[in-house]
N, C-alpha and C positions, 0 to 999 in steps of 0.2 A: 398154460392158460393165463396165468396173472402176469406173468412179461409180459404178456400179449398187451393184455391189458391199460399195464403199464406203461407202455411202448404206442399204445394209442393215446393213452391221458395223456402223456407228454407232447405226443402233435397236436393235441388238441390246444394246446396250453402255450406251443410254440405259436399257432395260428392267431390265436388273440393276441399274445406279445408283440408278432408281427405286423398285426390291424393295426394296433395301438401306435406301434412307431410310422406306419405308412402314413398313417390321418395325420399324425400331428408333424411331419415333415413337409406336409403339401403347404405348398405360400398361400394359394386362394381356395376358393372353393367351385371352380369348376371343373377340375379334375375328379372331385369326392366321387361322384355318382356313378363313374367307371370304376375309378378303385374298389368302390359298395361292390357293384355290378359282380365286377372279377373276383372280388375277396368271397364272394357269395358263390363261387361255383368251388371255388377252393375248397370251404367251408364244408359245401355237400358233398365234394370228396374225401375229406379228412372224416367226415363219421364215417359215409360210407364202404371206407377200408378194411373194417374190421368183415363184413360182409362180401368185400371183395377177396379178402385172404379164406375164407370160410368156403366161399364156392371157387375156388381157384379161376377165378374169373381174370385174374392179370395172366396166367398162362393161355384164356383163352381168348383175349387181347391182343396179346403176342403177338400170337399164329395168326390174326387175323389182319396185325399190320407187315407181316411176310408175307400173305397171299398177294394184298395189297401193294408191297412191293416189288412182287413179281408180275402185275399187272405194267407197272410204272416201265418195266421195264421191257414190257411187250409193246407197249404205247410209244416207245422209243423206237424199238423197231419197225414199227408200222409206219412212224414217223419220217425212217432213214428211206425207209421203201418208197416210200409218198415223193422225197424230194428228188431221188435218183429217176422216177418216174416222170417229174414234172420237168427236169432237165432234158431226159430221153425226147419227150414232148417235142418241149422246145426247140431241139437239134432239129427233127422232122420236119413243124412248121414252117422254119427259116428258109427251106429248101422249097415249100410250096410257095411263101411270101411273093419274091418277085415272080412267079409266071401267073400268066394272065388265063381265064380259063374262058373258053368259046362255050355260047350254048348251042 
């Protein structure tokens, strides 16, 4: 429990070290307000680590960007289907193009 601990202090200690050099490297000031922006989402992940390790909520993350990937990959397939389809189409139509239809 005190590695833990430890092991969070020190991200936490890395992330101010980090603000510190990102601010003072920027030339102007209209980049600041994105890097605030971004350095603020960082920030609310860096405490909330120690709560993410506690409820194993990264394992349950995971498995949720694999479902997600396995969606990605059905979307692909559906995909491949869609253009083989709109080819097949096409073949068909080209054949009705030139004739002429009587009413």
């Amino acid at each position: 429990m005190l590695s833990q601990l430890y092991s969070w202090l020190q991200n936490v200690i890395c992330y101010f070290l980090l603000l510190t050099v990102v601010m003072n490297l920027l030339p102007d000031d209209s980049y600041k307000k994105y890097i605030r922006y971004y350095m603020g989402l960082l920030l609310i992940l860096t405490f909330l680590s120690p709560i993410f390790q506690i409820t194993d909520m990264g394992q349950k993350l995971e498995s949720y960007i694999e479902s997600f990937e396995g969606f990605e990959i059905e979307a692909q397939e559906w995909e491949e289907k869609a253009e083989a389809w709109e080819k097949s189409w096409e073949k068909e139509t080209e054949i009705l193009r030139g004739q002429e239809v009587e009413p």
